[in-house]
Backbone as a ProteinNet text record, in pm:
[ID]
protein_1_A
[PRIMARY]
XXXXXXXXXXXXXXXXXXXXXXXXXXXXXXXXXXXXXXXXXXXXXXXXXXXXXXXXXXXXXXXXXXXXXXXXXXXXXXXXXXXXXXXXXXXXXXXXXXXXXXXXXXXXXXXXXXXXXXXXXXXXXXXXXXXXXXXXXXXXXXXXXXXXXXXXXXXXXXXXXXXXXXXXXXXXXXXXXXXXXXXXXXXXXXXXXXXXXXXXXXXXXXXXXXXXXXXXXXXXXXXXXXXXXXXXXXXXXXXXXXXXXXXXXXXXX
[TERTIARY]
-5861.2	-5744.7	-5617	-5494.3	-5370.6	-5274.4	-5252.6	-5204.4	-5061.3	-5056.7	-4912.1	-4852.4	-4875.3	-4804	-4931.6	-4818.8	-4896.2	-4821.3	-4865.3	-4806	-4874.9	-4768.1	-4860.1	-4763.5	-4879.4	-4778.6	-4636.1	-4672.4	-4467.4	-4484.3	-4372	-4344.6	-4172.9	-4198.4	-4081.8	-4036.7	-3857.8	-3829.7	-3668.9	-3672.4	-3557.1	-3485.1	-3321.2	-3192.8	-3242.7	-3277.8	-3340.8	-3452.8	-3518.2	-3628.6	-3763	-3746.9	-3886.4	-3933.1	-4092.4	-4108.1	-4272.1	-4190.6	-4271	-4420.7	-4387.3	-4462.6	-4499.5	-4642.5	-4675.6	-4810.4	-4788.6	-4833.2	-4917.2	-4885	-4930.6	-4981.3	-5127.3	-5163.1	-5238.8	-5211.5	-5292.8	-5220.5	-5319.3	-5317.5	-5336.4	-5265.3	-5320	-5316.6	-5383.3	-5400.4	-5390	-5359	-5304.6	-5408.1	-5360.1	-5468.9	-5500.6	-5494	-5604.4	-5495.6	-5567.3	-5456.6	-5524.9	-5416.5	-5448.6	-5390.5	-5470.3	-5390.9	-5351.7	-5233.9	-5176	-5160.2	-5233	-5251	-5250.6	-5208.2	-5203.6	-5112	-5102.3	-5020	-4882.4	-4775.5	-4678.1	-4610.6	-4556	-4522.3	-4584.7	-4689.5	-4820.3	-4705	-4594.7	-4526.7	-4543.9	-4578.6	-4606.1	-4432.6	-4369.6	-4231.5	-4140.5	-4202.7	-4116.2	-4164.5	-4321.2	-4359.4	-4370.7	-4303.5	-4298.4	-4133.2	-4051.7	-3884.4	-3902.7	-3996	-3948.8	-4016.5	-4110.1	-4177.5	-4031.3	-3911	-3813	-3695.2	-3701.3	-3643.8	-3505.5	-3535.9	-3468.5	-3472.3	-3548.6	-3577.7	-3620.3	-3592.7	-3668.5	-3704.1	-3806.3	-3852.1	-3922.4	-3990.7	-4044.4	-4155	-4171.4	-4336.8	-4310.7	-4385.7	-4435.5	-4455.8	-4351.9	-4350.9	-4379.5	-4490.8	-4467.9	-4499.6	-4401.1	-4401.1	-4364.4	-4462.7	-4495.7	-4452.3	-4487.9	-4460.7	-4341.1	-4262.3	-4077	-4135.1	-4012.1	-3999.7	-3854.9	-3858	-3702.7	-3638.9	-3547.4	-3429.5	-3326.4	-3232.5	-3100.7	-3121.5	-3124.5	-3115.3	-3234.1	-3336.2	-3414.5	-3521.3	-3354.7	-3387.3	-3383.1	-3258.6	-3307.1	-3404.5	-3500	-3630	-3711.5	-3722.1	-3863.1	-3802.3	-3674.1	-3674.6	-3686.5	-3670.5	-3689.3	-3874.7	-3943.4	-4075	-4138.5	-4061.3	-4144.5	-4097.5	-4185.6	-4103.4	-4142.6	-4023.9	-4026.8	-4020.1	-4095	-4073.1	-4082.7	-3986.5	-3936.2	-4043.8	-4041.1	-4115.8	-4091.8	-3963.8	-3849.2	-3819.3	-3852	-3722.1	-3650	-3591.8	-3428.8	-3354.5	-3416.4	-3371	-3340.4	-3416.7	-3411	-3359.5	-3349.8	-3300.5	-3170.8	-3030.5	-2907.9	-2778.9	-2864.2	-2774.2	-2754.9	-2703.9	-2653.9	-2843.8	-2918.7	-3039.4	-3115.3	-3212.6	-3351.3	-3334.8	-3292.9	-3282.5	-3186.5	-3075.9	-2947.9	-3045.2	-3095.7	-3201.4	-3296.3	-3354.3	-3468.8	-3415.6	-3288.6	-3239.3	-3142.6	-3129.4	-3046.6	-3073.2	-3200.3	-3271.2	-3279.5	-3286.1	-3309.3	-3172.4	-3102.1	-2935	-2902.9	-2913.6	-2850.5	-2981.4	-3067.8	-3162.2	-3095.2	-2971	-2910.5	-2974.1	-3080.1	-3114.7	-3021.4	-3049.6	-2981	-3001	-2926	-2934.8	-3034.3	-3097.3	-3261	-3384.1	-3360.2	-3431.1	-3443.3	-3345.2	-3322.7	-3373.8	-3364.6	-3400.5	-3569	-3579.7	-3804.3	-3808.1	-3808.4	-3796.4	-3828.8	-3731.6	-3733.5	-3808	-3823.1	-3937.6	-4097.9	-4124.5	-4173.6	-4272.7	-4119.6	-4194.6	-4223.6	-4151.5	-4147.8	-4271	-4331.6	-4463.1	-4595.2	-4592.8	-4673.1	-4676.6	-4559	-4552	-4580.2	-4619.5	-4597.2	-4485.1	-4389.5	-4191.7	-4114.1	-4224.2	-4067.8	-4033	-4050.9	-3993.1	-3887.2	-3889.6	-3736.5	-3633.1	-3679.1	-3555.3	-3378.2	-3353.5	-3204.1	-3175	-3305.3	-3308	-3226.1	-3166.1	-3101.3	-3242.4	-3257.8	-3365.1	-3390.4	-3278.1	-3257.1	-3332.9	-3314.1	-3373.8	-3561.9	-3589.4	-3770.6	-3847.6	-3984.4	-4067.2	-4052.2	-4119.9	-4109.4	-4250.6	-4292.1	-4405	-4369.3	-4287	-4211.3	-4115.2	-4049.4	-3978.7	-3999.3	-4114.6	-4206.6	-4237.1	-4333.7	-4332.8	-4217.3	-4086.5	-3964	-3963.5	-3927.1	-3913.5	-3984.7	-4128.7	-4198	-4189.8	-4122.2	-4073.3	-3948.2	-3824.2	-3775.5	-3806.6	-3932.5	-3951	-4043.9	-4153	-4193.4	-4107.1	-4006.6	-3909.6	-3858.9	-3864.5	-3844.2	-3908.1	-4061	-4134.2	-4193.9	-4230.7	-4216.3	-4377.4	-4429	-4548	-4619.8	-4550.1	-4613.1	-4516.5	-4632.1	-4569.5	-4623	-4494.9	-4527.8	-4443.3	-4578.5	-4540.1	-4564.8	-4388.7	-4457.1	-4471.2	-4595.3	-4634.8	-4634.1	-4707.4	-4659.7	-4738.1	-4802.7	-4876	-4772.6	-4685.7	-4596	-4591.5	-4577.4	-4513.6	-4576.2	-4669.1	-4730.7	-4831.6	-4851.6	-4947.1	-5072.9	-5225.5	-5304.8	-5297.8	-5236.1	-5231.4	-5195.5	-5045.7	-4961.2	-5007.8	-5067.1	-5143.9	-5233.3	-5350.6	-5425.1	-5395	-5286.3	-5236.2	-5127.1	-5069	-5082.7	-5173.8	-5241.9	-5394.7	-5458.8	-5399.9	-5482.7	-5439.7	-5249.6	-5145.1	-5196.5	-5169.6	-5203.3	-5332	-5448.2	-5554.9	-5579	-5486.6	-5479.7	-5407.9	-5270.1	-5229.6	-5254.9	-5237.9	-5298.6	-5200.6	-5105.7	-4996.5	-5098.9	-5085.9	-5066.5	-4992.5	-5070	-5027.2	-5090.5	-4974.6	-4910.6	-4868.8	-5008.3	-4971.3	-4989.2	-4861	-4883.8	-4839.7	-4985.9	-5035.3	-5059.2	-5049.4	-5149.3	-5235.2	-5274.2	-5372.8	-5467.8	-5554	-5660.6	-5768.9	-5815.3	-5842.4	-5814.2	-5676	-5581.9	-5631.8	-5618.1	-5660.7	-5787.6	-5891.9	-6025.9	-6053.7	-6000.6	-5998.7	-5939	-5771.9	-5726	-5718.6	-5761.2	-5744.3	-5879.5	-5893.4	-6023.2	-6034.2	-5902.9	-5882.7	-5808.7	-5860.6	-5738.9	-5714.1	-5588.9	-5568.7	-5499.1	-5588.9	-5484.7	-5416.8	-5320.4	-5184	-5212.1	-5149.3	-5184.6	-5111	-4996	-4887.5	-4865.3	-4865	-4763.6	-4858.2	-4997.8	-5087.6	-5196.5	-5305.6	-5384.6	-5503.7	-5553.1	-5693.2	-5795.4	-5766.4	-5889.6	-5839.7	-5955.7	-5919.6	-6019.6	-6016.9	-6190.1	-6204	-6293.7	-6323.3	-6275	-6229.2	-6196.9	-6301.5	-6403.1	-6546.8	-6587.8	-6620.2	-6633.8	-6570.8	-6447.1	-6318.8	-6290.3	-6293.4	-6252.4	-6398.3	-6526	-6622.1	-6691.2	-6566.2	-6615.4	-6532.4	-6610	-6568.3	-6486.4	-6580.9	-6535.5	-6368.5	-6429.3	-6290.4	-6146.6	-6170	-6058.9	-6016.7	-6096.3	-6062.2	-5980.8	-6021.8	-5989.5	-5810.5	-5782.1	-5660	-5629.1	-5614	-5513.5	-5552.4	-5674.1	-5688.4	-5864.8	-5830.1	-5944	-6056.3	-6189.6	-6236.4	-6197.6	-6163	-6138.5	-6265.2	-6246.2	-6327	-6406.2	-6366.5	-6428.5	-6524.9	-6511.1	-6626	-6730.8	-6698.4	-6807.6	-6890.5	-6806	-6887.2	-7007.7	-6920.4	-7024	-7132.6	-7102.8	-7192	-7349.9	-7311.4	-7392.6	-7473.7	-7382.5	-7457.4	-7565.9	-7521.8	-7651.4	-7749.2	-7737.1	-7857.7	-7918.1	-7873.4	-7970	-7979.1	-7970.3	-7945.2	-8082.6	-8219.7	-8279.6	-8267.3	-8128.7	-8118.9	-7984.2	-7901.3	-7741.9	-7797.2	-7766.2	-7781.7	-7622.5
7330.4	7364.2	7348.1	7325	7309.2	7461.3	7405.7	7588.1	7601.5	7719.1	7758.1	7834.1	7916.9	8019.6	8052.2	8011.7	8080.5	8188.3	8273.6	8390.6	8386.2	8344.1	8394	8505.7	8619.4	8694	8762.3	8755.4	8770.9	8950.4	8970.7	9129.4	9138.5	9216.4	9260.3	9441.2	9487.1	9575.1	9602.4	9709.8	9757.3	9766.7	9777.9	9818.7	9940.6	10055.2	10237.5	10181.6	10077.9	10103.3	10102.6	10115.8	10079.1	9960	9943	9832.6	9854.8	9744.4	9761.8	9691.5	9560.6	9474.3	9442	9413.6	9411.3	9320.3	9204.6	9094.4	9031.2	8992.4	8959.2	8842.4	8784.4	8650.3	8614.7	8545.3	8524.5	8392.8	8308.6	8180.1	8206.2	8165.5	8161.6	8022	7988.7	7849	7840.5	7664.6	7681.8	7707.6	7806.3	7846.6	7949.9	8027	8171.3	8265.4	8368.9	8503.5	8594.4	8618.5	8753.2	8863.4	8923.8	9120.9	9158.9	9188.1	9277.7	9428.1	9503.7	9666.9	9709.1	9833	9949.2	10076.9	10188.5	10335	10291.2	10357.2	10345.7	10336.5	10229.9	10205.4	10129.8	10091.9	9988.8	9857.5	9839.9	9693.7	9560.3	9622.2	9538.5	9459.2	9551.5	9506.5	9402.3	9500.7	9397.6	9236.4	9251.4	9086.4	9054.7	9066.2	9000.6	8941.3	9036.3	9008.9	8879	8862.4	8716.1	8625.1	8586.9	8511.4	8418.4	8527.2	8419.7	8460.7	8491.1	8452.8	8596.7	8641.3	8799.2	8867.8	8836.8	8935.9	8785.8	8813.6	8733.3	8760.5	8784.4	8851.3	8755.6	8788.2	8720.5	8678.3	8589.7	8506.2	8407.8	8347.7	8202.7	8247.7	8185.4	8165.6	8080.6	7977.6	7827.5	7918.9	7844.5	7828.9	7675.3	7668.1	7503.3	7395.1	7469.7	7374.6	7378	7493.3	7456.1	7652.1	7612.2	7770.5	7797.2	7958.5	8006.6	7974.3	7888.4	7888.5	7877.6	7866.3	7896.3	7714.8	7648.9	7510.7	7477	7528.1	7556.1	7666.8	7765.1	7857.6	7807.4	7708	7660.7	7649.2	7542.2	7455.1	7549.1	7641.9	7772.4	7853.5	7904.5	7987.7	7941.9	7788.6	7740.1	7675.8	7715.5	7713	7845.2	7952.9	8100.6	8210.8	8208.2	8259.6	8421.7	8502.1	8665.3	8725.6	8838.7	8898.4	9031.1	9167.4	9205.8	9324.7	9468.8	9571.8	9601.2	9641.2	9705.8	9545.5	9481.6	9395.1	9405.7	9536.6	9548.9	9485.6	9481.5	9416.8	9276.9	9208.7	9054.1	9011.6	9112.3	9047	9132.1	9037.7	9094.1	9019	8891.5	8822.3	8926.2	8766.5	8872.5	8823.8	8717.7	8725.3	8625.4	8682	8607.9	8452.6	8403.2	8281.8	8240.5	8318.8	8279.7	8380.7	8461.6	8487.1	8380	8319.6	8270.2	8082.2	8084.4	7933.4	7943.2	8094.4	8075.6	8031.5	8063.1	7939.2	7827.8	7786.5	7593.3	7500.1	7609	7587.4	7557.9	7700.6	7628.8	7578.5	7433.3	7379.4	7220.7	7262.8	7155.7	7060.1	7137.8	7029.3	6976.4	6930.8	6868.9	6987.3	6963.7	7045.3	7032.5	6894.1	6911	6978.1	6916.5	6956.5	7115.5	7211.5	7376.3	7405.3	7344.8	7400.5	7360.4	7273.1	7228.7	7315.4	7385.7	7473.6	7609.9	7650.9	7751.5	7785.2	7664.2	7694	7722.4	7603.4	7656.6	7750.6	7765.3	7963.2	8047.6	8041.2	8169.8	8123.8	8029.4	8014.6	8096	8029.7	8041.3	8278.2	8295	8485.2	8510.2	8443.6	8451.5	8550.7	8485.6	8586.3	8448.5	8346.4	8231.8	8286.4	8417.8	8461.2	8549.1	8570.9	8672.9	8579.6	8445.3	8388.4	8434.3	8430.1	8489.5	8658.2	8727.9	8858.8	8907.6	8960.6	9065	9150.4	9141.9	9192.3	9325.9	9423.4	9558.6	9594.2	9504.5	9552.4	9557.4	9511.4	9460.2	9586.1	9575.9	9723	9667.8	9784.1	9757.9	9598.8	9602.7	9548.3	9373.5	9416.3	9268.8	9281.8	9308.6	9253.3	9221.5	9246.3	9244	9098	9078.2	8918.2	8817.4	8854.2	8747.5	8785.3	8864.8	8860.5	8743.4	8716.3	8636.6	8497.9	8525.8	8351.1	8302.8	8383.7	8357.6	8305.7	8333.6	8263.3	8122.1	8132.8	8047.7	7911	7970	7855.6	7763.9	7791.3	7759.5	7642.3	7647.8	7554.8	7623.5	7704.1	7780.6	7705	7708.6	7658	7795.7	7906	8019.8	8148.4	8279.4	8362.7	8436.8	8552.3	8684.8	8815.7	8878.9	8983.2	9134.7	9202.8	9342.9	9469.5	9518.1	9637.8	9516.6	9474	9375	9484.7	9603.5	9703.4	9814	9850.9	9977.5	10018.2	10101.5	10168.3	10098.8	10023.8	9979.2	10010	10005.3	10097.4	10033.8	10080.1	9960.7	9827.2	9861.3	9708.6	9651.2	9658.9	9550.6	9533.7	9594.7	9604.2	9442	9489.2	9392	9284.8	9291.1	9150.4	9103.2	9147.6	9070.5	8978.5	9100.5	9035.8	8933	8872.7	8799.4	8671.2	8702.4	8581	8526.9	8641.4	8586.4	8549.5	8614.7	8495.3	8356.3	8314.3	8226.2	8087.7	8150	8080.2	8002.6	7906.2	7825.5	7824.8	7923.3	7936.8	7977.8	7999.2	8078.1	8192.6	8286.1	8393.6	8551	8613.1	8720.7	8849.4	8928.2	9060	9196.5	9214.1	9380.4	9425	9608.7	9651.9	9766	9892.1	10019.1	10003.2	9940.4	9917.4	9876.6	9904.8	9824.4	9773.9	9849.5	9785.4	9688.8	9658	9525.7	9442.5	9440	9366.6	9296.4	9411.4	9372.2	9268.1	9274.4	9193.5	9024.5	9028	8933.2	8845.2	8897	8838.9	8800.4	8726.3	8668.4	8714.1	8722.3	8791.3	8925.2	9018.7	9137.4	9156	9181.9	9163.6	9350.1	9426.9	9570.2	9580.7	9586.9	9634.3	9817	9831.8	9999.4	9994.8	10028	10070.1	9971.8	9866.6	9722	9595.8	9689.6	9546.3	9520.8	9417	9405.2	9428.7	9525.3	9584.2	9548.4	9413.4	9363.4	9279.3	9185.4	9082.7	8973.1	9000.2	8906.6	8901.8	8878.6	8859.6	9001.8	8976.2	9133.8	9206.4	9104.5	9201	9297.1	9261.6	9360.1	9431.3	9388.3	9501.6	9552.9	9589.6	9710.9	9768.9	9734.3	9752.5	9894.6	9845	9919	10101.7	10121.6	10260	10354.7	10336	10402.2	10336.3	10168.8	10105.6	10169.1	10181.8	10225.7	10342.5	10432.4	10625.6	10610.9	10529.6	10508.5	10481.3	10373.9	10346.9	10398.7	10536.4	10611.6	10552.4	10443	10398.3	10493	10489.3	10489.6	10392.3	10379.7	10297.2	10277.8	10116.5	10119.9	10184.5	10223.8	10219.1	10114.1	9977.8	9907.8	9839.1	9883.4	9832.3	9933.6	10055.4	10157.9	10160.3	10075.3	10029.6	9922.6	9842.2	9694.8	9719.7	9817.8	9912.6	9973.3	10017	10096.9	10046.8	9899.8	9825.9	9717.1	9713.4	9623.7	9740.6	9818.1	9909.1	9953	9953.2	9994	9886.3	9781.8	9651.8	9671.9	9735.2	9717.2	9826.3	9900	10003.7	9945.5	9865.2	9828.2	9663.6	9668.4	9511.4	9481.6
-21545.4	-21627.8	-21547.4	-21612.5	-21557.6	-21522.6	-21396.2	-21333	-21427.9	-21455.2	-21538.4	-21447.8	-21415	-21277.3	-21156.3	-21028.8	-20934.5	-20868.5	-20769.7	-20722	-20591.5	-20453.4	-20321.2	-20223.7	-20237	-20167.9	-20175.6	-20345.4	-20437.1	-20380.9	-20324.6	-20310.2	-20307.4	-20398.6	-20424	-20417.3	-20336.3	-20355.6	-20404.2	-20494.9	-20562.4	-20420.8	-20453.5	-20371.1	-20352.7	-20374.8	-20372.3	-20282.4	-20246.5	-20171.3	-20207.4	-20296.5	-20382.1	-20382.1	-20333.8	-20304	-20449.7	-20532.9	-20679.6	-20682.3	-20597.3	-20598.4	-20423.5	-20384.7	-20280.4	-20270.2	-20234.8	-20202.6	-20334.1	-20424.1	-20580.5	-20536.1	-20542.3	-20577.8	-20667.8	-20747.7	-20881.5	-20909.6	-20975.5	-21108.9	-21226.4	-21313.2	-21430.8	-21474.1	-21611.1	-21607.6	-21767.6	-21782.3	-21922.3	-22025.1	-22131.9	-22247.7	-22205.9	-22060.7	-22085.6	-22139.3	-22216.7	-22216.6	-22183.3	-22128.8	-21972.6	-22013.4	-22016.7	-22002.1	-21879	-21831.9	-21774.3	-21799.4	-21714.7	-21715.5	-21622.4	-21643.6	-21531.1	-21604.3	-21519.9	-21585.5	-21540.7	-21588	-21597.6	-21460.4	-21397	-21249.3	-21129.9	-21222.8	-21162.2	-21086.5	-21174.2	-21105.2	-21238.2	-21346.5	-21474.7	-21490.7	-21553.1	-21576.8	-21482.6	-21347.5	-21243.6	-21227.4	-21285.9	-21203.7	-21335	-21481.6	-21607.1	-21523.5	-21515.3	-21494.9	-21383.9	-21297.7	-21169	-21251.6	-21382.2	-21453.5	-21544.8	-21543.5	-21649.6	-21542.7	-21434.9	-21319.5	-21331.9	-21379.3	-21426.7	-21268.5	-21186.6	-21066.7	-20972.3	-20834.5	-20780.8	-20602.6	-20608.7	-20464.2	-20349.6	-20271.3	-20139	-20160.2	-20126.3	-20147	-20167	-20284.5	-20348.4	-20507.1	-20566.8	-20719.3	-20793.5	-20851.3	-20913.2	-21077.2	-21163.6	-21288.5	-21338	-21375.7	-21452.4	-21348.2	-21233.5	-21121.2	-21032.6	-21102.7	-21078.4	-20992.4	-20873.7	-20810.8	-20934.4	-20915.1	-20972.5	-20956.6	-20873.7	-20776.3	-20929.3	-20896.2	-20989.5	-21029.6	-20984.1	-21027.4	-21112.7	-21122.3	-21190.3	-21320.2	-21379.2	-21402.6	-21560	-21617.3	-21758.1	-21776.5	-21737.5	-21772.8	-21723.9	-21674.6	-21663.3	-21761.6	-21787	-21956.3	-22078.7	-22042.1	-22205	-22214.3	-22075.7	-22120.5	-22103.3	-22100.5	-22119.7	-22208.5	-22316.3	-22412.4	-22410.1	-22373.6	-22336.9	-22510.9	-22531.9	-22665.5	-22618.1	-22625.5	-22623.4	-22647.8	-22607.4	-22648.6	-22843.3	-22835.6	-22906.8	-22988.8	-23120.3	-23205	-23187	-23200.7	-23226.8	-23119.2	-22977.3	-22896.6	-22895.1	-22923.5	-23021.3	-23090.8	-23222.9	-23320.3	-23375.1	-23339.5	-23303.3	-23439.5	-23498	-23584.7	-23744.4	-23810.3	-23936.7	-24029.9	-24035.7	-24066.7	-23961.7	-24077	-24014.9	-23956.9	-24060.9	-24021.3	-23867.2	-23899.9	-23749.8	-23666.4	-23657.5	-23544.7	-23468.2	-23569.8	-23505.3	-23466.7	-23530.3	-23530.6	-23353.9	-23321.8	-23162.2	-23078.9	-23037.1	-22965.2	-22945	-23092.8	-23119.8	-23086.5	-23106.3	-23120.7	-22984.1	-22920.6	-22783.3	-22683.3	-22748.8	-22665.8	-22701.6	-22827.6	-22838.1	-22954.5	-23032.1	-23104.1	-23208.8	-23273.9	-23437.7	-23535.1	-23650.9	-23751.7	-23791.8	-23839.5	-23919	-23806.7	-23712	-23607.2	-23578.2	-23588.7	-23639.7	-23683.8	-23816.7	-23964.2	-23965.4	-23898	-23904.8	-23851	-23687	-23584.4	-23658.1	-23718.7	-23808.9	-23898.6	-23983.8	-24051.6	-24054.1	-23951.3	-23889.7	-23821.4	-23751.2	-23674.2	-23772.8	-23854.8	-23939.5	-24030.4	-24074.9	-24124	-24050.7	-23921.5	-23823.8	-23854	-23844.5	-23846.5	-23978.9	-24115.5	-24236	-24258.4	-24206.5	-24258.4	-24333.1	-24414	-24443.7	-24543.2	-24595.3	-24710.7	-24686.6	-24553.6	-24529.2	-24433.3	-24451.4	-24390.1	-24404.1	-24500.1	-24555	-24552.4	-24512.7	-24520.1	-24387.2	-24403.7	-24289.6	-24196.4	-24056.1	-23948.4	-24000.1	-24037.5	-24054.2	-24194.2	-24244.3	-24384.9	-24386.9	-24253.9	-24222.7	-24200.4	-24221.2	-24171.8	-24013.5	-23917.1	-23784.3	-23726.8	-23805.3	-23823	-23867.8	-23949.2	-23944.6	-23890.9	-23758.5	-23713.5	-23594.7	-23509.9	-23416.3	-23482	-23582.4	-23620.4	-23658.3	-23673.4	-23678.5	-23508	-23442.1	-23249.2	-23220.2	-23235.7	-23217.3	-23249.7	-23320	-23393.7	-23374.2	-23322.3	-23271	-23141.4	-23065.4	-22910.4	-22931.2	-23072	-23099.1	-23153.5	-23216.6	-23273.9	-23086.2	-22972.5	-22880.7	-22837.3	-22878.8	-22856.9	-22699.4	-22689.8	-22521.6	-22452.3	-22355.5	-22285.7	-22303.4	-22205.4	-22189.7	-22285.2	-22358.1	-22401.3	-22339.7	-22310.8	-22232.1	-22364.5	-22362.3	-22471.8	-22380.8	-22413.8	-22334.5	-22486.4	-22447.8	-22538.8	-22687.7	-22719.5	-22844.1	-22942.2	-22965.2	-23011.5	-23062.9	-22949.5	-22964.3	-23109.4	-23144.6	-23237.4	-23398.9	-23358.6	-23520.4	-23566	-23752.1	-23783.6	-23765.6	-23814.6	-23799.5	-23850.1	-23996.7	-24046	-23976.4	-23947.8	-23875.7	-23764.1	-23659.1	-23554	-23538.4	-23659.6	-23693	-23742	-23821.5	-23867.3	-23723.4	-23615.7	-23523.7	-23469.5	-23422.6	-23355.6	-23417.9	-23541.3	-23629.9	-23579.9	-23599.8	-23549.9	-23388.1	-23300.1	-23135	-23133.5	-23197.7	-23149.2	-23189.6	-23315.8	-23339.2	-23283.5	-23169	-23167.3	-23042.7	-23006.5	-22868.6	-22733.9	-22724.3	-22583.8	-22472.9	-22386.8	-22290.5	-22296.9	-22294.3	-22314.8	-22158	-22142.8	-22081.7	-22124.3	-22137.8	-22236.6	-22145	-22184	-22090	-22162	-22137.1	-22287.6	-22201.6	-22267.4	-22246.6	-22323.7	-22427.2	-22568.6	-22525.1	-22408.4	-22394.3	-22491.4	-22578.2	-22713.7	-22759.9	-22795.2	-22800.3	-22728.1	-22618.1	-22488	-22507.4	-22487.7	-22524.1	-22641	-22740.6	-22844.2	-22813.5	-22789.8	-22772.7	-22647.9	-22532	-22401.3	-22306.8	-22293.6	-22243.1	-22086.8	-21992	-21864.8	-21856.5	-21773.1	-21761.3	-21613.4	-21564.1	-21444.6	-21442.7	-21369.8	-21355.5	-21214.1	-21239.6	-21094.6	-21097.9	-20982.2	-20929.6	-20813.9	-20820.5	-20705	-20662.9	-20712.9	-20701	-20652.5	-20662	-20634.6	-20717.6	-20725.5	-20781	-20737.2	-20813	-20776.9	-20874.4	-20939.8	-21083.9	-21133.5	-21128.6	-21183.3	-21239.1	-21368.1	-21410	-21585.9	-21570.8	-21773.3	-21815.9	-21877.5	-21974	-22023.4	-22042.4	-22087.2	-21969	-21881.6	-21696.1	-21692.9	-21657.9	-21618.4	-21698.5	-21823	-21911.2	-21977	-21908.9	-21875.1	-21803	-21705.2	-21561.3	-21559.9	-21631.3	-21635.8	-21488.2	-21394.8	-21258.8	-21208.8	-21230.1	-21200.4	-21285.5	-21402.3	-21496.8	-21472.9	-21456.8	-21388.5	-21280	-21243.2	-21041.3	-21094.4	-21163.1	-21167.3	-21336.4	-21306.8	-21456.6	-21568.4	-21557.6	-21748.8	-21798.8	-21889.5	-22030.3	-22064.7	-22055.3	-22149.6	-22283.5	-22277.9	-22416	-22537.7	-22636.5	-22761.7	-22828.4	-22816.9	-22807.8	-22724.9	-22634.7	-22489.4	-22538.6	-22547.4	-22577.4	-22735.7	-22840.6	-22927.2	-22948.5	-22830.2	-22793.9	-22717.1	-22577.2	-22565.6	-22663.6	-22709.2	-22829.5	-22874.7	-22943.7	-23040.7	-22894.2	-22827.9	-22749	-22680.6	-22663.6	-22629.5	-22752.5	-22898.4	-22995.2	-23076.7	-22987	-23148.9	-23254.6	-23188.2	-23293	-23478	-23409.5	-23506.2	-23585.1	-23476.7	-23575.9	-23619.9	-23746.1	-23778.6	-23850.2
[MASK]
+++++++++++++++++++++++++++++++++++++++++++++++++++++++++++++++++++++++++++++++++++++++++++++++++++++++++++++++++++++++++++++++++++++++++++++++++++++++++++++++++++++++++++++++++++++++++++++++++++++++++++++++++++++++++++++++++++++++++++++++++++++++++++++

């Protein structure tokens, strides 16, 4: 497979001294989606922020081949498309449509070229019916799916979604999960939802005081019960259902 990001040795520390991140090496490669986990301070946020060049620390960075450097910070943001915990953060126009068309706009395309772009994305989220709708007027649930299409309207290589779960009910939950497994990016999800995880991400990688202590199929590592205690997580609910059902398969059909 084709490397999308590498990381050798990225450590990074805040101006306060905080040193968030401490010697990160990992590949990812194009097509896998990877969970990113850990408890709150693991170093998640900080090594999403040097991915669209928001932060940039000591080591070895390759994204799509290109390091961060400032001469190279267009062409790594216009191939990593960031979506936001919070919509509201995203989506700032007067509608749907001048939301998800800002992107396309300043990548310089043409007007028809926008308007396909647009359409689009917003197919792909099933929202082409609130194109003209004002963001504010959306459940939270749809506006988490226009956020998304605004980065998709980008045309991006890699998507990095933080908390893409927060605050939604099951439906909308599930009718995410329906959209991301469907779609074919590269994808970068940092989640407390391990559930989520388990479902949509084929790798999970957990950080724990700025380093990586796991890293493997998501079936194992959210598996590994001792491993998860050890670093502040939960078995998911779903590992422990899959569980169940293979030690009694002759009772679950």
């Amino acid at each position: 497979m084709d490397e999308v990001i590498k990381a050798i040795n990225l450590t990074y520390k805040y101006p306060d001294g905080t040193v968030a991140l401490k010697g990160i090496n990992l590949e990812i490669n194009r097509g896998e989606r990877v969970a990113l986990l850990g408890p709150n301070g693991a170093g998640k946020s900080t090594f999403l922020m040097h991915l669209n060049g928001t932060l940039r620390g000591e080591g070895e960075l390759r994204i799509n081949g290109l390091e961060p450097s400032k001469a190279n910070l267009n062409k790594i943001r216009s191939s990593i498309g960031l979506v936001f915990q919070d919509p509201d953060d995203q989506l700032f126009l007067t509608t749907v449509f001048d939301d998800v068309s800002f992107g396309p706009i300043n990548q310089g395309l043409s007007e028809s070229e926008v308007i396909e772009r647009v359409k689009g994305a917003l197919e792909v989220v099933d929202m082409l019916w609130a194109t003209n709708k004002p963001a504010h007027h959306l459940s939270f649930g749809q506006k988490k799916r226009v956020a998304l299409a605004t980065v998709l309207s980008m045309n991006p290589k890699v998507l990095i979604l933080d908390e893409p779960t927060s605050n939604l009910d099951p439906r909308a939950r599930r009718r995410l999960e329906s959209l991301l497994t469907n779609l074919e990016h590269t994808m970068i999800v940092a989640t407390h939802n391990l559930d989520f995880a388990w479902r949509v991400c084929d790798r999970s990688i957990i950080l724990s005081s700025g380093k990586i202590v796991a890293d493997g199929p998501t079936r194992e590592t959210l598996g590994d019960e001792a491993l998860l205690e050890a670093n502040g997580l939960e078995i998911p609910m779903s590992a422990m259902l899959d569980s169940f059902k293979n030690q009694h398969s002759d009772i679950v059909r």
